[in-house]
C-alpha positions in Angstrom: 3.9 -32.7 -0.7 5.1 -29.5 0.4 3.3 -27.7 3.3 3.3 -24.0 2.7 2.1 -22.2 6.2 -0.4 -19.4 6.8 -1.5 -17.0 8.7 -5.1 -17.0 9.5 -6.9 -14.0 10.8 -10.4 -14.9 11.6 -11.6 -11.0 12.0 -14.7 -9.8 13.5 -18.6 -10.6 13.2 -19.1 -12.8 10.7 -15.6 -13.5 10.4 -14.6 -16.5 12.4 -18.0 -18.1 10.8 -16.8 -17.3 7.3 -13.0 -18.2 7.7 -14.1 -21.5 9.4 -16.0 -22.7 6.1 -13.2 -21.5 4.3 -11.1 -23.5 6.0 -13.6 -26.8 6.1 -13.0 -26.6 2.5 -9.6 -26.2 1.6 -9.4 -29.4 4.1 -11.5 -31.5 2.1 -9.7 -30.3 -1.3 -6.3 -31.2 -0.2 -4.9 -27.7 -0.3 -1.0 -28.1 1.3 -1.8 -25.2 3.8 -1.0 -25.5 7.8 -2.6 -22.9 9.8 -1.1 -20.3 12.4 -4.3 -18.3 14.3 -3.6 -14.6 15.1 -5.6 -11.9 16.1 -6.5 -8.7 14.7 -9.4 -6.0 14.8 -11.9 -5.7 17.7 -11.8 -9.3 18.4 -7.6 -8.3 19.2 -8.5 -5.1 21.0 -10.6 -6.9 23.2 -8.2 -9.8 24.3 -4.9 -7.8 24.0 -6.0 -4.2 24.0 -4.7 -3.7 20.1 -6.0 -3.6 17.2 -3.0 -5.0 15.4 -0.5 -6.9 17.5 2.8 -7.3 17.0 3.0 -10.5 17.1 0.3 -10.9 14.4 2.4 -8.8 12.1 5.2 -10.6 12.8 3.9 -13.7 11.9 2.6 -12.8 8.4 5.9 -11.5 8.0 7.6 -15.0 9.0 5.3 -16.8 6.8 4.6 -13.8 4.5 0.9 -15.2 3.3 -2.0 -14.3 5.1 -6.1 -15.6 4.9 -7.9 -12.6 6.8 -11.4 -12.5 7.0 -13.5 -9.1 7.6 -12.2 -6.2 10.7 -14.9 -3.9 11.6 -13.5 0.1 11.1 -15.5 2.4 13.3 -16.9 5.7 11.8 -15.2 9.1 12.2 -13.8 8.2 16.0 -11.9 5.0 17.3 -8.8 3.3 15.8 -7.5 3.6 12.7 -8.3 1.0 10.1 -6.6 -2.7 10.5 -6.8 -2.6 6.9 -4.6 0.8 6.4 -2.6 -0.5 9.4 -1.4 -4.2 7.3 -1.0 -2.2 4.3 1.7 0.4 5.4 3.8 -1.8 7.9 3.7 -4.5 5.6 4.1 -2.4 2.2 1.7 -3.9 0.8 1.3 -1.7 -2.2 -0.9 -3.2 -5.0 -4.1 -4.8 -4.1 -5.7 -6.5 -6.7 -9.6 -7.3 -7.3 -10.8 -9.2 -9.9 -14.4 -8.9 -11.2 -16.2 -11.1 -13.0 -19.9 -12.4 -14.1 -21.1 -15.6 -12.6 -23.3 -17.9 -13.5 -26.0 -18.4 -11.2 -25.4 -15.0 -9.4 -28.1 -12.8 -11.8 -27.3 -9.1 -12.9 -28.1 -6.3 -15.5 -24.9 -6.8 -16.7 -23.3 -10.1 -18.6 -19.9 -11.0 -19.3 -17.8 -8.1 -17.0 -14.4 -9.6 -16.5 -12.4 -6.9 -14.8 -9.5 -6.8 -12.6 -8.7 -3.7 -10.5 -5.6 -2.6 -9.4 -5.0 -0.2 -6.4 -2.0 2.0 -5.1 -2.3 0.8 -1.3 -0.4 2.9 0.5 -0.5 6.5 -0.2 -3.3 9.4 -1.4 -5.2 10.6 1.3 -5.6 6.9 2.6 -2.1 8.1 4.5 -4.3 9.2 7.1 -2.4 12.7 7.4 -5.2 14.5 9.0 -4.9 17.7 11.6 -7.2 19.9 12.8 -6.0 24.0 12.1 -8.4 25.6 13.9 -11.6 24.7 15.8 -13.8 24.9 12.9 -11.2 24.1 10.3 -9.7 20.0 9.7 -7.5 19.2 7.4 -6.9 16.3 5.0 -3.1 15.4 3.3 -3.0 13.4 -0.1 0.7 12.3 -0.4 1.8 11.2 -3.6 5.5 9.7 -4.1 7.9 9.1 -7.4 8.6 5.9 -6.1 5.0 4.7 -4.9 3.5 5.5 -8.7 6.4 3.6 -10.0 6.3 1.0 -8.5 2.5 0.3 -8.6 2.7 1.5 -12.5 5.6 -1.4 -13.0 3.8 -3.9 -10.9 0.5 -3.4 -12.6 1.8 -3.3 -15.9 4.0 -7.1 -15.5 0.4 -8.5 -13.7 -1.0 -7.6 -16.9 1.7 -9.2 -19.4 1.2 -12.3 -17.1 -2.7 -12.6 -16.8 -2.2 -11.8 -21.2 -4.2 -8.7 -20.5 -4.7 -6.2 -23.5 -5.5 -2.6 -22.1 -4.7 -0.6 -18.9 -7.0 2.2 -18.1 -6.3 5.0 -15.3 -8.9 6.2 -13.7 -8.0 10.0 -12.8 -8.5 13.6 -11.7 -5.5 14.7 -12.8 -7.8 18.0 -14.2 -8.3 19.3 -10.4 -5.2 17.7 -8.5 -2.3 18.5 -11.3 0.5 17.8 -9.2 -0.8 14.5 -7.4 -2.9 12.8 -9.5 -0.6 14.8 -12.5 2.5 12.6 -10.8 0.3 9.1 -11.1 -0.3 9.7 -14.6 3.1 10.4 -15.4 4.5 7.8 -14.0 2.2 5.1 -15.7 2.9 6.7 -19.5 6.4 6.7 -18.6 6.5 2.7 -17.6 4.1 2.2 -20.6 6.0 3.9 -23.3 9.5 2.5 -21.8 8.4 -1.5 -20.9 4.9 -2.5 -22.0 4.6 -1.0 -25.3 2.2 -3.9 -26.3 0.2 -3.1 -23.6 -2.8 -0.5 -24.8 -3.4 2.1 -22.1 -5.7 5.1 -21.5 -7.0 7.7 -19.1 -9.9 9.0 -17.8 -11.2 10.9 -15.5 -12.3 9.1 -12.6 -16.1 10.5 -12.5 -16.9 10.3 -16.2 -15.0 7.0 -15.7 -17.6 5.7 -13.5 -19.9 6.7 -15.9 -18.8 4.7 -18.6 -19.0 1.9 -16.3 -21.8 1.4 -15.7 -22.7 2.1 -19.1 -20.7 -1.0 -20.4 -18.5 -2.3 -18.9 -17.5 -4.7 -21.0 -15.4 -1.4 -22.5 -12.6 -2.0 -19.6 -9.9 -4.8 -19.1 -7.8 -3.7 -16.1 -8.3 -0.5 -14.3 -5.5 1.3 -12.2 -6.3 3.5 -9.8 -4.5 5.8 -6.7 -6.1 4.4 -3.5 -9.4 6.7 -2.6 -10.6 6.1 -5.9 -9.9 2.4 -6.5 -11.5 1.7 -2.7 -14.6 3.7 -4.0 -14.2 2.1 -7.7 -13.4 -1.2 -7.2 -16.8 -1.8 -4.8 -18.7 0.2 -7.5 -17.2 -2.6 -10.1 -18.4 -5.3 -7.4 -21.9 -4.1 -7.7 -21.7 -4.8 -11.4 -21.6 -8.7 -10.3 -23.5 -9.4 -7.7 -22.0 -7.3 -4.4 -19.3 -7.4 -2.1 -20.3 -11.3 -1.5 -19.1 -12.4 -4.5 -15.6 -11.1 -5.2 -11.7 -11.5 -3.6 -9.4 -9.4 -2.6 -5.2 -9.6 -2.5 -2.7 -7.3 -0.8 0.2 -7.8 -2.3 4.3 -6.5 -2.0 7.6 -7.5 -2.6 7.8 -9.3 0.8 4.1 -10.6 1.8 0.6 -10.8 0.7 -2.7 -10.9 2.7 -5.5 -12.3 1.1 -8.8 -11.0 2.5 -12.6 -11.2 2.0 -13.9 -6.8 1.0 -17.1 -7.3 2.1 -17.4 -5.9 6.0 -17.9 -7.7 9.4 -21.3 -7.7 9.5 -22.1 -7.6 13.0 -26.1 -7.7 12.5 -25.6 -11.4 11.2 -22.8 -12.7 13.2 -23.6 -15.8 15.1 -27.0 -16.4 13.2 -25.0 -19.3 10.8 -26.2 -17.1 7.5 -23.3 -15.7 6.4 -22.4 -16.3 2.7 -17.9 -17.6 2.9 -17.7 -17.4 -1.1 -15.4 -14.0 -1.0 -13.6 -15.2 1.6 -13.4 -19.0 -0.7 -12.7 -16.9 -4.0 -9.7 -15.1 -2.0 -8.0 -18.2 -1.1 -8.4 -19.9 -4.8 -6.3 -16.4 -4.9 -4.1 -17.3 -2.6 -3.1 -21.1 -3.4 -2.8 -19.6 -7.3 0.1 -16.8 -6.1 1.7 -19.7 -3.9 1.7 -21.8 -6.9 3.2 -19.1 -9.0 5.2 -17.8 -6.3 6.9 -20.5 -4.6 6.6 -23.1 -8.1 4.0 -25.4 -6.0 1.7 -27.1 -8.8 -0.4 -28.9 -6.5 -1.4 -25.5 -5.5 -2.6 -24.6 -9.0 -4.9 -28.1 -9.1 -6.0 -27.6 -5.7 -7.4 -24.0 -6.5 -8.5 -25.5 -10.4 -10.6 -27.5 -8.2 -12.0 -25.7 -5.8 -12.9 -22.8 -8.3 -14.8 -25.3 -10.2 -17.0 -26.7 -7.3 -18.2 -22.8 -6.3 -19.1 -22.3 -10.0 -20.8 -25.7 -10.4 -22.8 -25.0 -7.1 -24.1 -21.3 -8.0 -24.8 -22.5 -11.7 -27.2 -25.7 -9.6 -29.0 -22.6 -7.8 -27.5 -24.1 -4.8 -26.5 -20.2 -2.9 -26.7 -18.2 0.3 -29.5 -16.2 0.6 -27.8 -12.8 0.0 -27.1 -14.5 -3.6 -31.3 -14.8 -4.1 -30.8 -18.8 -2.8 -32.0 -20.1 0.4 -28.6 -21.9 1.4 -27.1 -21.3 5.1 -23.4 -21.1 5.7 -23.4 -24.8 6.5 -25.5 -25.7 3.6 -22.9 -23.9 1.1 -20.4 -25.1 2.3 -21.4 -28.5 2.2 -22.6 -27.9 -1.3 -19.2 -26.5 -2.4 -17.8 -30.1 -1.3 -19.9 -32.3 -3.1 -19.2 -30.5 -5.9 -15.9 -31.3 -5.6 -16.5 -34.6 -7.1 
């Protein structure tokens, strides 16, 4: 069996608790993984005095796969966002989130089965910010021919692949013509050339989120410039349970980190509660784009498997306690492998 090595970035707060289930349970599955620990986020800063290190970019870029668990961000001061930071040096330029109903995990809404697709790298997530005056700050949205290509092509192949029917573009290409005007433009161009069978519409991104959470049962894959499919994407989360409950890729040409959304949670850290499933869900993710990507089958079983037991488990009632259950992390984790069978 071939042993495909992977850089793990426990994180911050609940982070090395979370990616330490995680890890507990690929184990016990079989997955063909062999771990290389680096550091990033506060738990970095305060060991090396960076928030990235070099040497932990370098490895993902050795290995190019990457588990991460959560990085705190702080708010309006400190460093700049890990998050931003692995995106940009590694270019990784489409993350992907799917959404989708559980069984076990009860909401107002049944049967959502989304998948989100977000430009990673530019918008006003460039973090081209300056101050003018002393009252007066300003922000930069950058928008490139290249960057709304390339997300428009990969989004539009994900979608032949995963035997997707519809792409909808979430925009506000009314206000910001030239930006968000360039986005669009791009995307019908790819369309209209490449993926004729695939439908595709737009809307605008508020009356978007609207429909949403109207039905939305209405949407198959949503593609969004970056601000909006951060703030989308979450909003979609919420349709299913929370943050708790769904993965998260970065993906390029090169690499791919694999990361749980939700935050670090510092108020829980250390108190054993902390629910792994994201982090879990993310590296089914992962061992299905290794299968895919390197032609590893084993990988493909392995994740079958492992998906399987976390559905089996939520549909037995057996959950954390941010799920409505009364599980610990321990206790779900340990029900996640007898459900492996």
């Amino acid at each position: 069996m071939k042993i495909h090595r992977v850089v793990l970035i426990p994180g911050d707060g609940i982070g090395p608790e979370v990616t330490q289930a995680v890890q507990r349970i690929l184990e016990v599955a079989g997955a063909p993984l062999e771990w290389e620990e680096r550091q990033a986020g506060i738990t970095a800063l305060e060991s090396s005095g960076e928030v990235l290190p070099a040497e932990t970019v370098e490895a993902i870029q050795r290995h190019r796969l990457a588990l991460k668990g959560p990085c705190s961000t702080p708010i309006s001061e400190g460093f700049t966002s890990v998050n931003v930071q692995l995106r940009q040096k590694l270019k990784l330029y489409s993350a992907v989130r799917p959404i989708s109903s559980l069984k076990g995990v009860p909401t107002r809404y049944q049967g959502v089965d989304l998948i989100i697709i977000r430009e990673n790298t530019e918008g006003l997530y460039s973090g081209v910010e300056n101050r003018v005056t002393d009252d007066v700050v300003m922000s930069m949205k950058i928008s490139t021919q290249t960057a709304c290509r390339r997300i428009a092509r990969w989004a539009f192949r994900f979608a032949t692949q995963r035997r997707r029917r519809k792409i909808t573009i979430f925009h506000k290409a009314n206000i910001m013509k030239l930006t968000d005007g360039l986005f669009l433009s791009c995307a019908r161009e790819v369309q209209e050339h490449d993926y004729p069978n695939i439908e595709y519409e737009e809307v605008i991104v508020d009356a978007g989120c609207m429909k949403l959470v109207q039905d939305p049962t209405q949407f198959d894959m949503l593609l969004l410039e970056n601000l909006y499919g951060d703030v989308v994407s979450d909003l979609c989360a919420g349709l299913v349970g929370g943050l708790g409950v769904v993965p998260g890729a970065n993906i390029g040409d090169e690499q791919a980190v694999f990361e749980a959304v939700h935050g670090s949670a510092p108020t829980i850290a250390g108190k054993g509660v902390a629910n792994p499933l994201a982090l879990l869900m993310s590296a089914v993710m992962m061992l299905e784009y290794i299968a895919e990507k390197r032609k590893d089958e084993s990988c493909h079983e392995v994740a079958s498997r492992i998906q399987k037991a976390y559905l089996r488990a939520l549909a037995d009632g057996r959950k954390t306690q941010d799920l409505g259950g009364d599980l610990n992390t321990e206790a779900f984790t340990e029900a996640v492998i007898e459900s492996l069978g």
